[in-house]
C-alpha positions, 0 to 999 in steps of 0.5 A: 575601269576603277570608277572609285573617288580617291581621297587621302585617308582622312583624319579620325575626328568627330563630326556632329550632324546637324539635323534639318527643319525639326530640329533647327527649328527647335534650336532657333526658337529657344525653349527646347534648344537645351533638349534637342541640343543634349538630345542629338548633338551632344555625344554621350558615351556609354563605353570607351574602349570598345575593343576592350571590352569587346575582348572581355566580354565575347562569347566566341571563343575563336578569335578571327586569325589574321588574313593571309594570301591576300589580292586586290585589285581595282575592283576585287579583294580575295582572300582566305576570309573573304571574297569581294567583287564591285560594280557600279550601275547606272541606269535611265538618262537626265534626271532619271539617272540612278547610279548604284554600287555593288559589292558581292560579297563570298565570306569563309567565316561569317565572322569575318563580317564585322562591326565598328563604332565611330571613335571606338565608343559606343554611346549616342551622338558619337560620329566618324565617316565610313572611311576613318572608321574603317581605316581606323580598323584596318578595312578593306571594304566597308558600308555605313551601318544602321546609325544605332547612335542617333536613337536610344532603341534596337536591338544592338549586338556586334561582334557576338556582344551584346550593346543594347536591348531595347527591341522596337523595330524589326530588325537584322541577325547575321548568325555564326553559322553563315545564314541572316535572317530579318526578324521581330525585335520585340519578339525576342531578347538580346541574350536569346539572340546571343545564345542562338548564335547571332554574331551582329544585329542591324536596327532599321528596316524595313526587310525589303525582300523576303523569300525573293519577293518584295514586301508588302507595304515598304513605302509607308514604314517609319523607322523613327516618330522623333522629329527629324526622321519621321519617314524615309519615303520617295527617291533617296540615297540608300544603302541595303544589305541582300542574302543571296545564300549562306555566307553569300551577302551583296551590298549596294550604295545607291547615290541620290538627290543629285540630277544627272547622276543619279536620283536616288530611289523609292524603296520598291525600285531598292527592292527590285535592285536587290531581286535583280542580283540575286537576294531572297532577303533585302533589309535597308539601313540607314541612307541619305547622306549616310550612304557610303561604300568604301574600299581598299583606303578610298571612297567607293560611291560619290555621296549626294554627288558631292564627294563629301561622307555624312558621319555616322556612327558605325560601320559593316566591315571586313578587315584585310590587307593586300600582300 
């Protein structure tokens, strides 16, 4: 049964996020307004052409061919790129219900794994949903990214293109040759990472499984200090990426904070979720109302049981189309 939300294909646009408490705190008591305002609602824009400079400036010298042989159904996309298979959980009854989606996900070419900025632009503050970015670029499935616009650190390479090296955190390397690996920001530079291979990086956290056990101690990890964002602890949307072997990736959307149907989760219960469908390595990303699935031009999971996507400032896709 095709569980997925439709919606028309949304407009591309620009929606700002509003933090909650920290920041409408500052907004309202005057003195610091100008800053917060500047600091994360007013979009700064680094580069304004991505695809462009994209072009001029990858080091593949391969550019990914246009995908051919394609099926979709309800629930499944194959290709000659790609492979992608959905299914939703729900687990527990009442208040404990979670619901999560699943895509598993085969690629012949790890490439075919791609990034996209909200608006083409890279730069702070700069949001679209999940969905118009990926229709703006022609995906058939796509997941919310790491949401690199609401921070100025991280280490930032999409698509083989180095954006930002300022390491802070520990972070996420999707290779060239098929394999990901979580790794030590700070250890490392952008240009080390390039030569090594890296295709795309994600700056959140934390890994949540390593060498198919959960990790010690992912319940008190702060990805952020700034007001606003100090801690993703307790019951949460969530969203996750999983490696289960090389060029075999599985992506889950768990929905929360709506009673009835589904909760959300801690980032142990994510853990195990990813443990369960097979993932030696889990790292999550960025959640709350972020948390988006889409695929094949429709929302796939039900944010916050609304049915309403948070903007965010970049996406995970695969580009495809059906024959």
């Amino acid at each position: 049964m095709d569980t997925r939300q439709h919606h028309p294909r949304p407009k591309r646009r620009r929606r700002r996020i509003l933090l909650a408490g920290g920041l409408a705190l500052a907004l309202s008591a005057g003195g610091g307004a100008a800053w917060a305002a500047d600091r994360f609602l007013i979009e700064h824009v680094s580069i304004t052409d991505v695809s462009s400079y994209e072009a001029a400036n990858s080091n593949t010298s391969d550019s990914i061919t246009e995908t051919t042989n394609a099926t979709v159904t309800d629930t499944a996309y194959d290709s000659d790129q790609a492979d992608i298979a959905l299914s939703t959980v729900s687990t527990g009854s009442g208040d404990d219900t979670v619901t999560y989606y699943v895509a598993d996900v085969t690629l012949t070419d790890a490439t075919a794994l791609r990034s996209a900025f909200a608006g083409d632009a890279f730069g702070t503050n700069i949001t679209e949903t999940t969905s118009a970015i990926a229709a703006a670029n022609d995906a058939v499935f796509a997941i919310n990214g790491d949401y690199y616009g609401f921070r100025d650190t991280g280490i930032v390479i999409r698509n083989g293109v180095v954006y930002r090296d300022e390491g802070a955190r520990e972070g996420l390397a999707f290779y060239e040759d098929g394999h990901v690996e979580v790794y030590d920001e700070t250890a490392t530079t952008a240009a080390a990472l390039v030569a090594d291979g890296v295709w795309n990086t994600l700056s959140f956290g934390p890994a949540l499984v390593e060498h198919g056990t959960v990790v010690d101690g992912i319940e008190d990890v702060e990805v952020d200090t700034n007001f606003g964002n100090h801690s993703i602890q307790g019951e949460q949307p969530r969203t996750a990426v999983g490696v289960i072997d090389d060029n075999h990736l599985v992506f889950v959307v768990v929905d929360g904070r709506s009673a009835g149907y589904s909760r959300g989760v801690t980032m142990t219960e994510l853990a195990d979720i990813m443990i369960s469908l097979g993932a030696t390595t889990a790292y999550n990303i960025d959640g709350g109302g972020s948390s988006t699935m889409y695929f094949d031009g429709a929302l796939v999971n039900n944010p916050l049981g609304k049915n309403q996507e948070r903007g965010t400032s970049d996406i995970l896709y695969i580009a495809g189309s059906a024959p």
